[in-house]
C-alpha positions as CSV (number, residue, x, y, z in Angstrom):
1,X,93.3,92.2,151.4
2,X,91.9,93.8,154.5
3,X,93.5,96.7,156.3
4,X,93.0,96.5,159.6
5,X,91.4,99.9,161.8
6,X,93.4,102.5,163.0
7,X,92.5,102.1,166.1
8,X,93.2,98.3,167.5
9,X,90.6,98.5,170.6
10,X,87.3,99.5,167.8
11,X,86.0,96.1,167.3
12,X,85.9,95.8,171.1
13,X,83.8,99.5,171.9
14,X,81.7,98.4,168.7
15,X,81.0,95.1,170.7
16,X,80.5,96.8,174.0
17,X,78.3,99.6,172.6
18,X,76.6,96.3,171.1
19,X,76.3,95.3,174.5
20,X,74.9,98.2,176.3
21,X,72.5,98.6,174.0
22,X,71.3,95.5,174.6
23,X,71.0,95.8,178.2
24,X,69.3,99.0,178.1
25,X,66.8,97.8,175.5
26,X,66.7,94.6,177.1
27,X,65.1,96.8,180.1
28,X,62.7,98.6,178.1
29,X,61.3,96.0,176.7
30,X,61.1,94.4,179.9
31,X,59.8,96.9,181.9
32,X,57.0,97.4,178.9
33,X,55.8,94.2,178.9
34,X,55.4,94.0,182.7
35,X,53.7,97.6,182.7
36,X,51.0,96.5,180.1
37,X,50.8,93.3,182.2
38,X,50.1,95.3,185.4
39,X,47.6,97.8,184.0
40,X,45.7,96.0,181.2
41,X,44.7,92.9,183.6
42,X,43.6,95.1,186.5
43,X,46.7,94.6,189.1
44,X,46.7,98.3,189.5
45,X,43.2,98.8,190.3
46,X,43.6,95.7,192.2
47,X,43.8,95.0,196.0
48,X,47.0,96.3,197.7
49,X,48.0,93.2,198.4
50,X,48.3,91.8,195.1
51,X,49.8,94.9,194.0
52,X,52.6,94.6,196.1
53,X,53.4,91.3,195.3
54,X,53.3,92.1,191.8
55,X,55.9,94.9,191.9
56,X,58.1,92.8,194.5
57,X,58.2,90.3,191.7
58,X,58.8,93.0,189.1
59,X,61.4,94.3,191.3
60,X,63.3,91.3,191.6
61,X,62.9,90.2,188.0
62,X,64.1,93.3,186.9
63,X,67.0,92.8,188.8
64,X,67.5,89.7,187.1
65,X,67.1,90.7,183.4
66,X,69.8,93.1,184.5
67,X,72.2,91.1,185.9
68,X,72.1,88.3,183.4
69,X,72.7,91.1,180.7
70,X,75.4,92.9,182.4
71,X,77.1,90.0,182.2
72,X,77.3,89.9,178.9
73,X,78.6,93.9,179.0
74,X,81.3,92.3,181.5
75,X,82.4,89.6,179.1
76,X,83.1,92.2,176.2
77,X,84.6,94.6,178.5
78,X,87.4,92.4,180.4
79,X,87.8,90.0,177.0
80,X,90.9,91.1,176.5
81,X,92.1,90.5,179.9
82,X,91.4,86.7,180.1
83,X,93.5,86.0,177.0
């Protein structure tokens, strides 16, 4: 026999704590790979052209990765609303 937590709302702030973890490592990670990308192939020693395509692209990938995993923080946080 389980006993259930003292506090009802814990499983949900474990899951969203979960989930903002996961968006702000999402980022990291994100924003490391891209960072080696643009210094270890040239980009930033590049012409100024290219580099500002690049971090336009960055820019608006990053802003991706971050809505897609925000959404996830969304669906944890209202969860008990849509029931």
């Amino acid at each position: 026999m389980t006993v259930p937590p003292a506090d009802p709302r814990a499983p949900q702030r474990d899951a969203l704590r979960r989930a903002v973890l996961t968006l702000i490592g999402g980022v990291i990670v994100f924003h490391t790979v891209v960072a080696s990308i643009f210094y270890l192939t040239g980009i930033a020693h590049g012409p100024e052209r290219v580099r500002w395509f690049f971090v336009i692209a960055w820019s608006i990938a990053t802003a991706i990765v971050v809505m897609v995993l925000l959404r996830r923080v969304r669906a944890v946080r209202f969860a008990n609303r849509r029931r």
